[in-house]
Residue, then its C-alpha position, 0 to 999 in steps of 0.5 A: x130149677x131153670x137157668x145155671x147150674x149150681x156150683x158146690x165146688x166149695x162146699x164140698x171142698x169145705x167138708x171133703x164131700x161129693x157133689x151129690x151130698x152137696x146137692x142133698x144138703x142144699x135141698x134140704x136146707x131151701x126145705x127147712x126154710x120153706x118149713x119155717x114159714x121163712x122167705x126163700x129169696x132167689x139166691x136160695x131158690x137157684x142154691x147160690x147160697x152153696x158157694x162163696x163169692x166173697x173171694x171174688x171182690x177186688x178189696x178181698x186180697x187187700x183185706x184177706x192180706x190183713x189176715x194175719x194182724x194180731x188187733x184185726x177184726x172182721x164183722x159180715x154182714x147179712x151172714x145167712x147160712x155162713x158161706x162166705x164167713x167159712x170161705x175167710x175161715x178156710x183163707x187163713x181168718x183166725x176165728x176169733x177174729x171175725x164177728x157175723x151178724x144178721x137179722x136173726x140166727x136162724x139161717x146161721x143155724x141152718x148153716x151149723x146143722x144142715x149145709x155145712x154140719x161143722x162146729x165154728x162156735x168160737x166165731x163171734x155172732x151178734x143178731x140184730x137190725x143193723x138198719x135201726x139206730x144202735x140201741x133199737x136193733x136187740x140185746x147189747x146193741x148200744x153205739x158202745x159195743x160198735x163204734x170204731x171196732x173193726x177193720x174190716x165190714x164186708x156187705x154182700x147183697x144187703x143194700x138193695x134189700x133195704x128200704x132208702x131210709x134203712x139203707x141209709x141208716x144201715x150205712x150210717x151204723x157201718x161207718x161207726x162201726x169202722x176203726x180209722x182207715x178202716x174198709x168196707x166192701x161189698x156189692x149190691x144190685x143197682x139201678x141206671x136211675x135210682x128208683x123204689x122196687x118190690x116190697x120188702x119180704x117179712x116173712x119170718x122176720x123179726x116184726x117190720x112194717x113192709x116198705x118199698x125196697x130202694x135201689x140206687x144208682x151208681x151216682x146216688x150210692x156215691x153221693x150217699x157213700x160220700x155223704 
């Protein structure tokens, strides 16, 4: 591979490995992607999907200080194989606290038998569209089971994977989901003027019509946002 060198400080932290193990994990993991017939995006190719970032956001120490609430709820978003889910485990999360969800369970899984090979069962997982109404996205998806119940909703590297409609509907379903004074937070890829980019991946995903992906600008994501 061309470019970083990827980093597994975390992952070998989180199960107490050598970096050579680390490294056979990661492998194997892009591997039983590509067996599936699976989309390997670009963060899969270079193994950053190894180490967690979440921790370096500047709402995380406000939301990780909230930890400790007793009502406190979490919901990520866009889970992937779970490494930043298991960097809030490994911060002090209570795992009951904290809710993961993604378009479908299968680089969750990934994560459970290849990557990380640990058992966070007591962890909630939901799988599902989140950029559909409520109601369209699976099983047990009707506005009920999300309107105003978490604290917290992190969105790591998902808007700029989203059509402008589904982005907007994605951010529609995370407001509802947010109790009063509650937080989001996340980051995304921009654009200095917001414009339409490479078609959406399907492969292995749940059926979608392919469409453009949609990057915003700091001023359109702003006025969305505030919309």
């Amino acid at each position: 591979m061309e470019g970083r060198k990827p980093d597994y400080s975390f992952l070998m932290d989180y199960c107490g490995i050598g970096e050579e193990d680390a490294a056979k994990r990661a492998e194997d993991t892009v591997e039983a992607i590509r067996a599936a017939g699976h989309h390997v995006y670009k963060c899969m190719e270079s193994r950053r999907f190894a180490t967690s970032s979440i921790h370096r956001h500047p709402a995380y120490a406000e939301v990780k200080a909230r930890f400790s609430e007793p009502e406190f709820s979490l919901i990520e978003l866009g889970c992937c194989f779970g490494t930043d889910a298991r960097r809030m485990l490994f911060d002090g999360l209570d795992p009951r606290k904290m809710t993961v969800s993604d378009l479908h369970d299968f680089y969750w899984n990934l994560g459970k038998t290849v990557l990380f090979k640990d058992d966070i069962d007591s962890v909630n997982t939901v799988f599902m569209d989140f950029a559909v109404p409520f109601g369209e996205g699976g099983a047990g998806t009707t506005a009920g089971d999300f309107v105003e119940r978490f604290d917290a909703v992190s969105a790591m590297a998902i808007l700029h994977v989203l059509s402008q409609s589904q982005c907007t509907q994605f951010l529609q379903n995370v407001f509802s989901s947010l109790k009063r004074g509650g937080t989001l937070f996340g980051l995304c890829v921009g654009s200095s003027e917001e414009r339409e980019w490479s078609t959406i991946p399907t492969d292995g995903l749940p059926p979608r019509e392919p469409a453009p992906r949609h990057l915003h600008s700091r001023e359109s994501l702003e006025a969305l946002l505030l919309s």
